[in-house]
Short mmCIF file of the C-alpha atoms (twelve columns), coordinates in Angstrom:
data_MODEL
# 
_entry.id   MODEL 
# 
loop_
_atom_site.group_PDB 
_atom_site.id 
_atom_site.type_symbol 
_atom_site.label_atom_id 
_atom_site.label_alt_id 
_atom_site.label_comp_id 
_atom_site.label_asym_id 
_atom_site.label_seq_id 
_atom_site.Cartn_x 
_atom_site.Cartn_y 
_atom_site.Cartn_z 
_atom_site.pdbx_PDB_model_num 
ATOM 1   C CA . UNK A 1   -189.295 -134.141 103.235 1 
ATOM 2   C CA . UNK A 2   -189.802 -137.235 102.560 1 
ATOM 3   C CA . UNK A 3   -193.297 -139.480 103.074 1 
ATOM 4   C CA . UNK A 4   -193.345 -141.060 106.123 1 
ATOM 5   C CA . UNK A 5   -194.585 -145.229 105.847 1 
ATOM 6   C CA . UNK A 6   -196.480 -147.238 108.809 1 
ATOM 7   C CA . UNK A 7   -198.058 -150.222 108.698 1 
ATOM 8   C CA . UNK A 8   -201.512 -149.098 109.554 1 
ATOM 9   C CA . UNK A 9   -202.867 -145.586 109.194 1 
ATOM 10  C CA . UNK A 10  -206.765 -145.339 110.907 1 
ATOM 11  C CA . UNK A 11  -208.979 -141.954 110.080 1 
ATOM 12  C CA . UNK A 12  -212.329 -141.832 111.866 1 
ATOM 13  C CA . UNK A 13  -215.746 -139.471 111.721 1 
ATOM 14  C CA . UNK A 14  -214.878 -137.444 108.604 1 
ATOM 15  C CA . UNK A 15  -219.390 -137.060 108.399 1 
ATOM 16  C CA . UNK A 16  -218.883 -136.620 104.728 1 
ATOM 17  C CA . UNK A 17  -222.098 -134.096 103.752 1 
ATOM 18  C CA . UNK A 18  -221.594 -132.391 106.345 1 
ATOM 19  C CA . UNK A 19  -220.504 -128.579 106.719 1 
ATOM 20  C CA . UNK A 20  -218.216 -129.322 108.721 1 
ATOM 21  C CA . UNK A 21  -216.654 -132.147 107.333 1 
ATOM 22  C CA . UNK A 22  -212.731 -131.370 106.767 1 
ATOM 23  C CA . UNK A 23  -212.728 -133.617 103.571 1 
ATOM 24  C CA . UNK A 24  -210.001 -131.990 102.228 1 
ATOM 25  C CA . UNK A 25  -207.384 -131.776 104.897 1 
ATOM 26  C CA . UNK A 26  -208.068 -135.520 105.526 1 
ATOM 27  C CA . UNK A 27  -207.419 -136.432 101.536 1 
ATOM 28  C CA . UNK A 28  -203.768 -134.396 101.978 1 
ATOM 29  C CA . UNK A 29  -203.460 -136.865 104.870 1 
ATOM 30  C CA . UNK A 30  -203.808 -139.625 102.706 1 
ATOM 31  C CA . UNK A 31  -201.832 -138.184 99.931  1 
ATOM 32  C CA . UNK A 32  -198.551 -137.464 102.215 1 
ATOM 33  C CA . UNK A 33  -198.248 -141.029 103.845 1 
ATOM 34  C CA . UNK A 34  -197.390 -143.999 103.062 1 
ATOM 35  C CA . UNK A 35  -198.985 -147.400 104.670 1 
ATOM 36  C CA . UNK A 36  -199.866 -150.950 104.112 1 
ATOM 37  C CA . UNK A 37  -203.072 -150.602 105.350 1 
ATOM 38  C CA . UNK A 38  -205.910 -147.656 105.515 1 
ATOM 39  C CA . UNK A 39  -208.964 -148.107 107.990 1 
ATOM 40  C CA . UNK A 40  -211.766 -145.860 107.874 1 
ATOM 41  C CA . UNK A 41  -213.098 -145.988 111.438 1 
ATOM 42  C CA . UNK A 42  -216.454 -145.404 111.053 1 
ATOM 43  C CA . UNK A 43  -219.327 -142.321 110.305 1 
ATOM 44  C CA . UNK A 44  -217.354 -141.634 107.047 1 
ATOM 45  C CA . UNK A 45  -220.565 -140.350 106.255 1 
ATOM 46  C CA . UNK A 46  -222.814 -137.786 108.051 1 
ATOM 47  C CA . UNK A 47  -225.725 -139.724 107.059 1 
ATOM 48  C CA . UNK A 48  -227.376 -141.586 104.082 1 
ATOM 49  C CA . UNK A 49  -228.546 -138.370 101.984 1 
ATOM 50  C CA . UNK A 50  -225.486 -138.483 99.515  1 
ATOM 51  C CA . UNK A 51  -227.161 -135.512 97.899  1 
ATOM 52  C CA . UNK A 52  -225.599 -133.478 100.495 1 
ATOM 53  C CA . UNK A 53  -221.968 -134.491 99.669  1 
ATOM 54  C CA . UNK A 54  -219.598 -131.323 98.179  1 
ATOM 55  C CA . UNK A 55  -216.769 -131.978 95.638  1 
ATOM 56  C CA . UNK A 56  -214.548 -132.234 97.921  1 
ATOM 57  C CA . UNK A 57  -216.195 -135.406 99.295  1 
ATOM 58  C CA . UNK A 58  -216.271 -136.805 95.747  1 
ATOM 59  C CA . UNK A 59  -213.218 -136.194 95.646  1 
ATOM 60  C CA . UNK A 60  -212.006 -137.998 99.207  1 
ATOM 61  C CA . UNK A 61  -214.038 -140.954 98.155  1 
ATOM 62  C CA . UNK A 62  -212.823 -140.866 93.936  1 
ATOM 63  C CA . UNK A 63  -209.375 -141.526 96.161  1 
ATOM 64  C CA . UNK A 64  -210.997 -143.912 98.675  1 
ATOM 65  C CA . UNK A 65  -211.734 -145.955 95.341  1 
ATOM 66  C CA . UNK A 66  -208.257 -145.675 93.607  1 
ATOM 67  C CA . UNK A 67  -206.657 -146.935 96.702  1 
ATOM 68  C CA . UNK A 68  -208.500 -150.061 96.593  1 
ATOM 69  C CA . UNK A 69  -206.878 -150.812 93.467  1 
ATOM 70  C CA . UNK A 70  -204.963 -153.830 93.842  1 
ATOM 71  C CA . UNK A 71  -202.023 -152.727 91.851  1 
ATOM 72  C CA . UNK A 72  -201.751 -149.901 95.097  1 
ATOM 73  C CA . UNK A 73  -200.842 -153.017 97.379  1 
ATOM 74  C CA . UNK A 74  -203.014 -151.388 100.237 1 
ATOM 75  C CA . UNK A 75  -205.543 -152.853 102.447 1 
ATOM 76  C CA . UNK A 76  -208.560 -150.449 102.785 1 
ATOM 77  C CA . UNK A 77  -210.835 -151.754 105.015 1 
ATOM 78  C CA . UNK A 78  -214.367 -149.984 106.539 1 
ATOM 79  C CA . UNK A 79  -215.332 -150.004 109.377 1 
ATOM 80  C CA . UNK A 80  -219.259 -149.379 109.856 1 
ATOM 81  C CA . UNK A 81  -220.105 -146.628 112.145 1 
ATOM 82  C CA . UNK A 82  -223.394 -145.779 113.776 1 
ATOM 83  C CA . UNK A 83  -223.815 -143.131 110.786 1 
ATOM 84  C CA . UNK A 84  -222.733 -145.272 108.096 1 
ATOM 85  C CA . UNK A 85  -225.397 -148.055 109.053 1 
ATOM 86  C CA . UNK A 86  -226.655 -149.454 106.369 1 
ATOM 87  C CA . UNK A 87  -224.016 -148.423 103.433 1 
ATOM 88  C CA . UNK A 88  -222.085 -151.603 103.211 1 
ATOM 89  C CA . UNK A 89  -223.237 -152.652 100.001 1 
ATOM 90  C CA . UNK A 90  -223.313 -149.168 98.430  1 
ATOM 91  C CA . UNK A 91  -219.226 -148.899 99.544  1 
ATOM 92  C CA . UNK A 92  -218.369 -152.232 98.049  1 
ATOM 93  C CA . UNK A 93  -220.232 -151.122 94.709  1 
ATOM 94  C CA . UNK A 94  -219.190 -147.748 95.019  1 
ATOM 95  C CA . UNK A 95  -215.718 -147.281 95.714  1 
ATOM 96  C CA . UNK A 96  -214.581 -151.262 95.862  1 
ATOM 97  C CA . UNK A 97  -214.284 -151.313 99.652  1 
ATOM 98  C CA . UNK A 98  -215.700 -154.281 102.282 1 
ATOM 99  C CA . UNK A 99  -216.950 -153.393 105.041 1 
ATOM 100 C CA . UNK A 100 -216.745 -154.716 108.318 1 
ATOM 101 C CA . UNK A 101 -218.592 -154.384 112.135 1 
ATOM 102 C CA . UNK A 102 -215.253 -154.742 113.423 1 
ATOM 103 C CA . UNK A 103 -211.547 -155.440 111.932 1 
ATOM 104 C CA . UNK A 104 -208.769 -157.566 113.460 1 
ATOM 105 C CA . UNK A 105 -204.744 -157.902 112.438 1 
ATOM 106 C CA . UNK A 106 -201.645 -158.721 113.760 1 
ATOM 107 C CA . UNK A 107 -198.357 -156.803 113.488 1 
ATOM 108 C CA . UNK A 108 -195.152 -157.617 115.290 1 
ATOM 109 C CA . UNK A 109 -197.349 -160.549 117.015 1 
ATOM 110 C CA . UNK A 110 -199.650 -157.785 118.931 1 
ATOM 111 C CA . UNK A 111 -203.299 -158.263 118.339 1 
ATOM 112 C CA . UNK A 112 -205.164 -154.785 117.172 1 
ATOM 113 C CA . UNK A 113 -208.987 -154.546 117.049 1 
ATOM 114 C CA . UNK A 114 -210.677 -151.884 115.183 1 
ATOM 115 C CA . UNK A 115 -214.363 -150.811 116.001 1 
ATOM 116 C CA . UNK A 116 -216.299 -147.588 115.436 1 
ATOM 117 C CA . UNK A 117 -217.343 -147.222 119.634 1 
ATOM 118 C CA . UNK A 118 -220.759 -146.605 119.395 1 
ATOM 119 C CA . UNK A 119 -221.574 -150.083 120.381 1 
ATOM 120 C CA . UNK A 120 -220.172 -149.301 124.000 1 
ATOM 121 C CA . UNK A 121 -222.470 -145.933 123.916 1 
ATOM 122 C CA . UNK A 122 -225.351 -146.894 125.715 1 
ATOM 123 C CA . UNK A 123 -227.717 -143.942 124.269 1 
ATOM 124 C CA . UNK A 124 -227.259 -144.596 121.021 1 
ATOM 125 C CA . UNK A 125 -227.797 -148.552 120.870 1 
ATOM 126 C CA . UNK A 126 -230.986 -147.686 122.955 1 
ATOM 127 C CA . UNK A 127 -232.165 -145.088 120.888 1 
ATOM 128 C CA . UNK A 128 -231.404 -145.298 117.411 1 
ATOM 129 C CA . UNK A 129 -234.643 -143.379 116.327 1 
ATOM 130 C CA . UNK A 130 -234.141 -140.520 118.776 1 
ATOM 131 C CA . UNK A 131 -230.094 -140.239 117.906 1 
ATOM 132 C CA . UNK A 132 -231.014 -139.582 114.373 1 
ATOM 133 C CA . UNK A 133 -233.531 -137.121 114.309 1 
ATOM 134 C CA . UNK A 134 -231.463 -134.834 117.151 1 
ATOM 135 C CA . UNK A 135 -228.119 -136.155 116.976 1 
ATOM 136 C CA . UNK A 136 -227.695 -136.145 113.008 1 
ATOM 137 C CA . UNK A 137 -230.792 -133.826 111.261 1 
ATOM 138 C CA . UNK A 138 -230.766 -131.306 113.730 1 
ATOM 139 C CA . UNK A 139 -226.952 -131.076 113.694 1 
ATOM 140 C CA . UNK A 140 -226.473 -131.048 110.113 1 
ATOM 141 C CA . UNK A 141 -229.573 -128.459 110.302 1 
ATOM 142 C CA . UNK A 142 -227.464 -126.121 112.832 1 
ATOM 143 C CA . UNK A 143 -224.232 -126.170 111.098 1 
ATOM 144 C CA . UNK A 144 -225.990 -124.486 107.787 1 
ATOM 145 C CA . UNK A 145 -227.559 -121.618 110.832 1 
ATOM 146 C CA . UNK A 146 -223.890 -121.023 112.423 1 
ATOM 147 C CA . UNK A 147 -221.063 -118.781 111.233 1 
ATOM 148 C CA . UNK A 148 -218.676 -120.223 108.530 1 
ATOM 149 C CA . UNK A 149 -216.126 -121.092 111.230 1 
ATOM 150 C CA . UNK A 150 -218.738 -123.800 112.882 1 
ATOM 151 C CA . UNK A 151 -217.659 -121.856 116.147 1 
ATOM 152 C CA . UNK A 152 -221.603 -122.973 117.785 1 
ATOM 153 C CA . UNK A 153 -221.397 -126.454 116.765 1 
ATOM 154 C CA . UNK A 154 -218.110 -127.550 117.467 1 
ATOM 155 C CA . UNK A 155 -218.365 -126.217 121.249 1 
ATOM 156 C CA . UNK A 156 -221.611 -128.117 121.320 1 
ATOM 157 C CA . UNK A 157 -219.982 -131.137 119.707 1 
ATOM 158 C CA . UNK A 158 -217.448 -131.305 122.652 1 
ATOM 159 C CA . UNK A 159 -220.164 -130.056 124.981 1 
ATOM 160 C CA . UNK A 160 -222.620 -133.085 124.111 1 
ATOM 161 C CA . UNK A 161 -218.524 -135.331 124.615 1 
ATOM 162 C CA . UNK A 162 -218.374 -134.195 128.488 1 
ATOM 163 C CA . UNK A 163 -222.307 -134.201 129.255 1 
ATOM 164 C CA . UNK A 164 -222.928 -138.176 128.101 1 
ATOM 165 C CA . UNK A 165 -218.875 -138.787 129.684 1 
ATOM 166 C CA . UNK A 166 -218.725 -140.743 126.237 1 
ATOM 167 C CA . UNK A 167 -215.274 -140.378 126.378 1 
ATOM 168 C CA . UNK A 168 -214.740 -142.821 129.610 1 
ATOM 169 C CA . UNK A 169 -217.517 -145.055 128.998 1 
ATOM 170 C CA . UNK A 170 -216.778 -145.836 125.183 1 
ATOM 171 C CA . UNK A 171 -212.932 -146.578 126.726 1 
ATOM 172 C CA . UNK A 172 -214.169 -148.497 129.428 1 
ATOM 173 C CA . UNK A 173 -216.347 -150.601 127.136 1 
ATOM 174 C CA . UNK A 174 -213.765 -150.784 124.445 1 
ATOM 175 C CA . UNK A 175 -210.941 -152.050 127.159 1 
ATOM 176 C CA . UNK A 176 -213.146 -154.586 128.502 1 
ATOM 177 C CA . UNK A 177 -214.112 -156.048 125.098 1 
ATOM 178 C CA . UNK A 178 -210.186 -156.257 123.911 1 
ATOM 179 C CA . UNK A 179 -209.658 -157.682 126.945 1 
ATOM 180 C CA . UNK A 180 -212.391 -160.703 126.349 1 
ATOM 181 C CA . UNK A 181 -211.068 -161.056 122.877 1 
ATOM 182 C CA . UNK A 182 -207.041 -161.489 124.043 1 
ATOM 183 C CA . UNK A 183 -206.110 -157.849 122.370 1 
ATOM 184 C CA . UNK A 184 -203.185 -155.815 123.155 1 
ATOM 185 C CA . UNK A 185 -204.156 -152.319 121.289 1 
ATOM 186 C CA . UNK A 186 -207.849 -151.076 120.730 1 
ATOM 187 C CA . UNK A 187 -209.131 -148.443 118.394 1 
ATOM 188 C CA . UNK A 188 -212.114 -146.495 118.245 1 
ATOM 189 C CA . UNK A 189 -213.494 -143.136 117.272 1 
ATOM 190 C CA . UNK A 190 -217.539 -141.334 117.646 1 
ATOM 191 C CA . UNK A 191 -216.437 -139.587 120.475 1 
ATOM 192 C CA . UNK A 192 -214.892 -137.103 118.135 1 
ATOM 193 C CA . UNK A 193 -212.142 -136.567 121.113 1 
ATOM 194 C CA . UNK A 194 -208.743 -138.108 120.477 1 
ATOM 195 C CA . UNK A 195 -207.060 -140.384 123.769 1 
ATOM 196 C CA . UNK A 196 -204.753 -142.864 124.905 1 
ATOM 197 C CA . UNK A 197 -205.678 -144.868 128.055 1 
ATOM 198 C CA . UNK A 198 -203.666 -147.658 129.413 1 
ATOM 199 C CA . UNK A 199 -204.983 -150.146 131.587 1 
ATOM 200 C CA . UNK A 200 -203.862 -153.684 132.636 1 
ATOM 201 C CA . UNK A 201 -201.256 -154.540 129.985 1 
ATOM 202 C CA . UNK A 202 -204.234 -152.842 127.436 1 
ATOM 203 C CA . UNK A 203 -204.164 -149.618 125.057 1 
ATOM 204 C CA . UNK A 204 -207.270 -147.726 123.605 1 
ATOM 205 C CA . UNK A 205 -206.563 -145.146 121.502 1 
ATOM 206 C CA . UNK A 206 -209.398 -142.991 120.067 1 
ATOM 207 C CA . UNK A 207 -208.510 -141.502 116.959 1 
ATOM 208 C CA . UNK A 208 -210.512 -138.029 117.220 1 
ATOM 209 C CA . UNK A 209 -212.902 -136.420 114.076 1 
ATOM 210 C CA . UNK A 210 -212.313 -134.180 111.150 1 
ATOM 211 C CA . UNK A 211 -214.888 -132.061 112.115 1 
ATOM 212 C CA . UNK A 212 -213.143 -130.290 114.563 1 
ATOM 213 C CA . UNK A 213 -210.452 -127.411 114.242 1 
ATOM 214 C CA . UNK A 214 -207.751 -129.496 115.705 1 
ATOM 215 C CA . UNK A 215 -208.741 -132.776 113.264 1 
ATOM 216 C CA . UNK A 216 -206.624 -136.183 114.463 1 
ATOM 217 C CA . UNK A 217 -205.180 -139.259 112.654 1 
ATOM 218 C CA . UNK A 218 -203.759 -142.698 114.575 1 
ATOM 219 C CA . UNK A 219 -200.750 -144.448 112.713 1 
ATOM 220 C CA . UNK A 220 -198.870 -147.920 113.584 1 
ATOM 221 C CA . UNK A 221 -195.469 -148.720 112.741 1 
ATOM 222 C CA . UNK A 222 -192.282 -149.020 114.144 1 
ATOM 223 C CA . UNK A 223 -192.328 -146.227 116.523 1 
ATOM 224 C CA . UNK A 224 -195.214 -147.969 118.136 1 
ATOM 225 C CA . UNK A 225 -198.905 -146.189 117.534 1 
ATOM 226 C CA . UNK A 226 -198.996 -142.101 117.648 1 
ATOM 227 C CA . UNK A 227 -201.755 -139.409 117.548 1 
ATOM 228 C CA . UNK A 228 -201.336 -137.073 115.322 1 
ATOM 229 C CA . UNK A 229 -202.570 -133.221 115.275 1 
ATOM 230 C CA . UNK A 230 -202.894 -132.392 111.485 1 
ATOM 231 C CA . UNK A 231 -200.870 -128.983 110.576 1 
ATOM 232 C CA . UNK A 232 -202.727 -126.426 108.982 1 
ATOM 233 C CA . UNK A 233 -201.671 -125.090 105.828 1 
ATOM 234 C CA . UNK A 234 -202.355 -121.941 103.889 1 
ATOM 235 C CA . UNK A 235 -203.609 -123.499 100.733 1 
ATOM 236 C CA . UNK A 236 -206.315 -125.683 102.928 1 
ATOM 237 C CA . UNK A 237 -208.452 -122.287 102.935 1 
ATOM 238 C CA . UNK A 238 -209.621 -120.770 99.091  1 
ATOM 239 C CA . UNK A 239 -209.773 -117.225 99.511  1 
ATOM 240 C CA . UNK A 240 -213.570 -117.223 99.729  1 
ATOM 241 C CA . UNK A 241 -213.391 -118.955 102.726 1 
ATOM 242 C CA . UNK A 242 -212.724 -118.031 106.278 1 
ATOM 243 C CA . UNK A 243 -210.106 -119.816 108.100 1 
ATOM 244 C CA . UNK A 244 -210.104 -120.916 111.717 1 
ATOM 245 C CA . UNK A 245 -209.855 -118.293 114.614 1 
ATOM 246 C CA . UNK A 246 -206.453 -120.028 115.227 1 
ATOM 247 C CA . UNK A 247 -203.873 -121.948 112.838 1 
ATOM 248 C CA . UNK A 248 -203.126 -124.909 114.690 1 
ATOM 249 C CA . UNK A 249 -199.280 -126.927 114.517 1 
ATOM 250 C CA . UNK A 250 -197.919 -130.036 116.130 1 
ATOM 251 C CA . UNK A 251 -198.224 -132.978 116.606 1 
ATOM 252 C CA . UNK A 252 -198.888 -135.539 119.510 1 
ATOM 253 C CA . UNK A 253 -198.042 -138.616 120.180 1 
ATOM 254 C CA . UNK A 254 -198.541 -142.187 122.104 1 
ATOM 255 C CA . UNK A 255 -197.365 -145.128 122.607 1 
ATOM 256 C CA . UNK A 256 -193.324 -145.255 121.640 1 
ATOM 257 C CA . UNK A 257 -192.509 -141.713 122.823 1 
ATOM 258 C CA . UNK A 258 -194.138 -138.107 123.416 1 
ATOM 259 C CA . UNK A 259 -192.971 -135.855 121.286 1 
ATOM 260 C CA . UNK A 260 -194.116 -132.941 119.253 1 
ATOM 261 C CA . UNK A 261 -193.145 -132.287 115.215 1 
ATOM 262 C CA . UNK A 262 -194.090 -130.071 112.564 1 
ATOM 263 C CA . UNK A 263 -194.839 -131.841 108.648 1 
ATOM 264 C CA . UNK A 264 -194.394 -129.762 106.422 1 
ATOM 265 C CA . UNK A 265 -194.628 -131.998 103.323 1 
ATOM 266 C CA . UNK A 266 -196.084 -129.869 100.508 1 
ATOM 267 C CA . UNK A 267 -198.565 -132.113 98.523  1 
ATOM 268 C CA . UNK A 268 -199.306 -129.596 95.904  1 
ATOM 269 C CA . UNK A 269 -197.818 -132.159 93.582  1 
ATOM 270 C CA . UNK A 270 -200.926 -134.050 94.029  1 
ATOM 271 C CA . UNK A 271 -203.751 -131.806 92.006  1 
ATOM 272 C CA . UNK A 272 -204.955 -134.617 90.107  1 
ATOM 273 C CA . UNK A 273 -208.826 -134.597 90.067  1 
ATOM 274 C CA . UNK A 274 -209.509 -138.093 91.932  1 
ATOM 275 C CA . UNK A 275 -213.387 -137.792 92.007  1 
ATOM 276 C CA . UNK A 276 -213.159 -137.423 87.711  1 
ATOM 277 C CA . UNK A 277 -213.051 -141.180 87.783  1 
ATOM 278 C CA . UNK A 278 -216.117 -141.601 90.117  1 
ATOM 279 C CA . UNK A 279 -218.083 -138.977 88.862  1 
ATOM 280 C CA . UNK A 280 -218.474 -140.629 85.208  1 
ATOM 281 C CA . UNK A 281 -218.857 -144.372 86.688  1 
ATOM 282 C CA . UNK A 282 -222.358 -145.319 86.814  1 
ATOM 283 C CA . UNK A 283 -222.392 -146.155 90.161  1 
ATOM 284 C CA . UNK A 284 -222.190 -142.260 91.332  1 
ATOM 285 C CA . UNK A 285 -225.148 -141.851 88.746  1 
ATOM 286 C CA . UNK A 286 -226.849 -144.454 90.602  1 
ATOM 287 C CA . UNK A 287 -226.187 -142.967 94.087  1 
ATOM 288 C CA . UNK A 288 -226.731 -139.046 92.978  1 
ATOM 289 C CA . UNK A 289 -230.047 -140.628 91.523  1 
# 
């Protein structure tokens, strides 16, 4: 089957160093797609301790950094989450990547804004002190006591969603603000829950985590902007590791059309090591150090 191309394709909270962190699934993503343009919505990172980071986070941001490449003729562009704070001049030097507080472009004459969404969370611009220590080192902490399948954290991941209603009010804030700066479509993630709200001639989309069992990518292109559901695969899971309680399939979509598809591109064609390059470039020594 052959790769499908958009325009824009926008991944958000993969909380690289984290246990949960679906690293891997997200690079097949990557590998499978074509685009003109890769955004990285934000809280790429679980937090600034890269000593916590597996291979297969290496190896997510080895690709990050071979993307940039000009010769690729792909935009990447960062977007600074409330988790990635502070890492903008470590991502330039690291994998060749600016970042930004927020990212604006045009295609087919619609305006799109990009923007992580914590700065329309109320809690967390309040208290940035109190949101690390419980919502980041005590998470991280609880993922290493739960089972392999993160079965405790992820229901308290969507638990903590429904008890602050960040779901509405990050929606409500991000509506308002593409309203006040004349955009059509607006994109955000740190809720961790994917959604499509319409309002007034406006879209927010929320593009979901990959640190969930059902992880979620946005693309833009021709058939207008669509959620997807990424498909499970065999070969995501060695056979040391335990798989999810449930394989999921499907996808889901919004904006052109709802419909639901199955991709079953095999990427196995893609085994080439990309953190090899990183891990020798002084930089990663740097960072590791």
């Amino acid at each position: 089957m052959a790769a499908q191309s958009y325009d824009t394709l926008i991944v958000s909270d993969l909380h690289l160093g984290a246990d949960m962190s679906r690293a891997r699934e997200a690079l097949r993503v990557l590998r499978e797609n074509r685009y003109r343009r890769l955004i990285l919505l934000g809280d790429i990172f679980a937090d600034l301790n890269f000593g916590r980071l597996k291979k297969e986070h290496w190896k997510f941001l080895g690709f990050i950094r071979k993307l940039s490449n000009p010769k690729r003729n792909v935009e990447v562009v960062w977007v600074e989450g409330n988790h990635d704070h502070g890492l903008a001049e470590i991502m330039s030097h690291l994998v060749g990547v600016r970042v930004y507080q927020e990212y604006q472009w045009e295609y087919r004459g619609v305006r799109h804004i990009a923007v992580h969404g914590h700065q329309f969370d109320g809690f967390v611009v309040s208290n940035v002190r109190v949101s690390y220590l419980i919502g980041t080192l005590l998470y991280l902490q609880l993922q290493k006591w739960d089972s392999k399948n993160k079965t405790l954290t992820r229901f308290l991941d969507r638990l903590n969603t429904r008890w602050l209603r960040l779901s509405s009010k990050v929606a409500t804030g991000a509506l308002a603000y593409a309203r006040h700066h004349h955009a059509s479509r607006i994109f955000c993630g740190h809720t961790h829950a994917a959604m499509h709200k319409h309002e007034n001639g406006i879209d927010y989309f929320n593009c979901g985590s990959w640190i969930d069992a059902r992880p979620t990518y946005i693309t833009v292109g021709e058939e207008g902007v669509q959620i997807h559901e990424y498909v499970e695969r065999a070969e995501d899971y060695p056979e040391d590791d335990s798989r999810p309680d449930v394989l999921r399939t499907g996808e889901r979509s919004a904006g052109a059309a709802d419909r639901h598809q199955v991709n079953q591109h095999d990427a196995s064609q893609h085994e080439e090591d990309d953190s090899e390059e990183l891990f020798a470039s002084e930089e990663y020594e740097d960072v590791r150090g």
